[in-house]
C-alpha positions as CSV (number, residue, x, y, z in Angstrom):
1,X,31.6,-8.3,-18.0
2,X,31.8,-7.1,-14.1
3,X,30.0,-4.2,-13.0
4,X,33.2,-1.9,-13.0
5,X,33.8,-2.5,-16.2
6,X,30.5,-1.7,-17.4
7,X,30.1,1.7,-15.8
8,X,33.8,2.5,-17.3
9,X,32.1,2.2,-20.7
10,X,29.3,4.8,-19.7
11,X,32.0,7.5,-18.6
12,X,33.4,6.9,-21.9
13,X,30.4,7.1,-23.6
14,X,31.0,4.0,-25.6
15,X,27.3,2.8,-26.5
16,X,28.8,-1.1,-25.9
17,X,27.8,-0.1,-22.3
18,X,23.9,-0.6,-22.9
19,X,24.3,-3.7,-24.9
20,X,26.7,-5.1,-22.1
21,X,24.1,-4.0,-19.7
22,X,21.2,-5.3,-21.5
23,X,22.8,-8.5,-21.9
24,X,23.4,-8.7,-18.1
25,X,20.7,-7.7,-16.7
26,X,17.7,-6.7,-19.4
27,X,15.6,-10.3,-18.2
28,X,15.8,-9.2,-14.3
29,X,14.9,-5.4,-15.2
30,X,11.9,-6.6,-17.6
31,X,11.1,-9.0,-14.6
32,X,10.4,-5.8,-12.3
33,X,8.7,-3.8,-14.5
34,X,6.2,-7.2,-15.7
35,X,5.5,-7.6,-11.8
36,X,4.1,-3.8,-11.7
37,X,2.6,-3.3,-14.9
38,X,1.7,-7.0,-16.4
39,X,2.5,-6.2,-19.6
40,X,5.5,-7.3,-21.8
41,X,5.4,-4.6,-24.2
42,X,5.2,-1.6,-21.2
43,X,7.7,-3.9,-19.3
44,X,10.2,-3.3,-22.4
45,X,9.6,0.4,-22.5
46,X,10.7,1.0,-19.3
47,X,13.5,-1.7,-19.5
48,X,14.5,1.1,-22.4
49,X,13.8,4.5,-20.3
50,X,15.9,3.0,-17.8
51,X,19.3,2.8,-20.1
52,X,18.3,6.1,-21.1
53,X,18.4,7.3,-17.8
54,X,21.7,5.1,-16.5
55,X,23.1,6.3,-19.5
56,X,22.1,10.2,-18.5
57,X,23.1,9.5,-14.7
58,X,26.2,8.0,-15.4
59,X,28.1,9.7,-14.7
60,X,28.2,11.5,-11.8
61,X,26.8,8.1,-10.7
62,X,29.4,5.2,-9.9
63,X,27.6,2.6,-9.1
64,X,30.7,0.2,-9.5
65,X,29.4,-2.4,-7.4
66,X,26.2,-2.3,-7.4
67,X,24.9,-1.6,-11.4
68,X,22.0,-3.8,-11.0
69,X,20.5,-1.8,-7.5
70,X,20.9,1.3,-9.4
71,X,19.5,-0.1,-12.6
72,X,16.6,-1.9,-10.2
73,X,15.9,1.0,-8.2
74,X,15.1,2.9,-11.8
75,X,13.0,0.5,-13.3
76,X,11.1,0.2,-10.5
77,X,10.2,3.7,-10.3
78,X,9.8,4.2,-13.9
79,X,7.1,1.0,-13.6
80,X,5.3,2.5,-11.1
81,X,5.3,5.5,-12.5
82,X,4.0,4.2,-15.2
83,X,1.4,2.0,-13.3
84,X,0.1,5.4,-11.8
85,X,-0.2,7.3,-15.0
86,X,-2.5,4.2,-16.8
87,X,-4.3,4.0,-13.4
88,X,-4.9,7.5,-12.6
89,X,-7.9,8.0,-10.5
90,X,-9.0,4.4,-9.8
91,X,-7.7,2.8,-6.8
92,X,-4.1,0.7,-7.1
93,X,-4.8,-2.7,-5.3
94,X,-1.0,-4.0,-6.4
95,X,0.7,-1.1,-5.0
96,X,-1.8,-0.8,-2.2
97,X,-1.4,-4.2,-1.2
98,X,2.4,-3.5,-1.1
99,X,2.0,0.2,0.7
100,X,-0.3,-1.7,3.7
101,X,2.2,-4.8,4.4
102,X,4.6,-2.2,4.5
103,X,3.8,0.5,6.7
104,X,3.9,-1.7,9.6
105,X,7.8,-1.4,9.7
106,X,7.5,2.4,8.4
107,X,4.9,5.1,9.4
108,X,1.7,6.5,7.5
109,X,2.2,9.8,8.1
110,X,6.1,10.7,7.2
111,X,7.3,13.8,7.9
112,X,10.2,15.7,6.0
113,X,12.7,15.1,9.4
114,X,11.9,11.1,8.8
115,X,12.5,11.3,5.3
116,X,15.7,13.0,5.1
117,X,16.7,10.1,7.7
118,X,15.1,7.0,5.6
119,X,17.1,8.7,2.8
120,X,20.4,8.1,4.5
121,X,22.2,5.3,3.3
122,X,22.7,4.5,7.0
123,X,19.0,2.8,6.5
124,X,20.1,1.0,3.7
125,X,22.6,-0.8,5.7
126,X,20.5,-1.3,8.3
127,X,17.9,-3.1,6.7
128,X,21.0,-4.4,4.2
129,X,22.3,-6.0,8.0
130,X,18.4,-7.0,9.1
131,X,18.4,-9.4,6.0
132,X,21.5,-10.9,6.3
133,X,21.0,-11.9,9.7
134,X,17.6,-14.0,8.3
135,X,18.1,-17.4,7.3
136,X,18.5,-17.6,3.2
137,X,15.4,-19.3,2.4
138,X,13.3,-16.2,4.1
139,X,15.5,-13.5,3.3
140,X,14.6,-14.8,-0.3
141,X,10.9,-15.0,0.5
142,X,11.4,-11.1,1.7
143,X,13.7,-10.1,-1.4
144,X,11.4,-11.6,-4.0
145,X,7.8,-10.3,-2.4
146,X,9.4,-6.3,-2.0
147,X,12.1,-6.2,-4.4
148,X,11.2,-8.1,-7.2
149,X,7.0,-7.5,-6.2
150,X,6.0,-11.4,-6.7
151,X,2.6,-12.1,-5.8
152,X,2.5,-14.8,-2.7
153,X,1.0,-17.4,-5.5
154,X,4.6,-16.7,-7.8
155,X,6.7,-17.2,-4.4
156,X,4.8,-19.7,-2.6
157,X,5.1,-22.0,-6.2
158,X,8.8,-20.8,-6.5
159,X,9.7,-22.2,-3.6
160,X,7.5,-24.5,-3.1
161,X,5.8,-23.4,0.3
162,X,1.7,-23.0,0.7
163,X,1.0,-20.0,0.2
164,X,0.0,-19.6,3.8
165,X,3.4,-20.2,5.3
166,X,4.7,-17.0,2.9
167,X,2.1,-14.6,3.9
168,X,3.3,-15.8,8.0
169,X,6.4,-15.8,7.4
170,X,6.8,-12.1,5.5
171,X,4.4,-10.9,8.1
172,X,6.5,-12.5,10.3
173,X,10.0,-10.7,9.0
174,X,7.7,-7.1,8.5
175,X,7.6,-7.3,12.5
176,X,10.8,-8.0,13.0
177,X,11.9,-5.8,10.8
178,X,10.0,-2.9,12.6
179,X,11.4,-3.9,15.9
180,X,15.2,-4.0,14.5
181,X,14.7,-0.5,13.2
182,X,12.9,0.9,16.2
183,X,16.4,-0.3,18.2
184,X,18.3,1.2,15.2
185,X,16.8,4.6,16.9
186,X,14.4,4.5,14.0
187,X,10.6,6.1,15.3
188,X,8.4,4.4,13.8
């Protein structure tokens, strides 16, 4: 079933529209949520909080298009969310690990003017554009390590690359990432 149709059957309020997105894309959300939490059980909670909450979001919501971002971009925060609540007080090395690689293409300190801009969809696009002028094979490499949060080990054995070519090449893509959104009129 597309995408459209699927969010038709949440404005409806037809219940078919969890099982059609469960079928669809339950594996890939469980696949986020493993890759924060490590744990199949907690991974199937949030897999469930996050039909609750597309079901409670849409509408207004239309994602039409793009069901599986939207549906991503909850799991992902329910996960760590989760992560953070089961962790509280001790010291995050997963999300730590990912903060660090990251804030070379984005400041430490971010200030309410920066994140109203990072908010923008306009960022989206940009970094939507950055990727999809990479080749595939590292715009994979980049997609699975910060989207999906693979450890190097899971991508390098993926895609069958030593583990020391991923870490160059994402570090690789971090600065030029950095450098395409500092032309973008991004301050970083």
């Amino acid at each position: 079933m597309e995408d459209s149709d699927i969010v038709d059957l949440y404005f409806a309020r037809d219940e078919k529209a969890i099982t059609e997105t469960q079928q669809k894309y339950g594996i890939r959300l469980r696949h986020i949520a493993y890759a924060v939490l490590g744990s199949e059980e907690a991974a199937k909670e949030c897999e469930n909080d996050t039909y609750l909450q597309a079901w409670n979001l849409i509408p207004p919501a239309q994602p039409r298009t793009g069901l599986f971002v939207f549906l991503g971009q909850i799991i992902r925060h329910l996960a760590i969310d989760e992560y953070r609540k089961g962790h509280a007080g001790k010291r995050n090395a997963v999300l730590v690990e990912f903060s660090k690689e990251m804030e070379e293409c984005f400041p430490a300190d971010v200030s309410d003017e920066w994140w109203e801009k990072y908010q923008e969809k306009e960022l989206v696009v940009r970094i939507n554009s950055f990727l999809e002028s990479c080749p595939p094979w590292k715009r994979k490499l980049f997609v699975r390590r910060y989207w999906y949060l693979d450890g190097i080990a899971d991508i390098s054995k993926r895609y069958g690359y030593s583990q020391g070519k991923v870490r160059t090449e994402l570090f690789r893509m971090r600065e030029k990432l950095r450098d395409y959104l500092r032309q973008e009129g991004y301050e970083i």
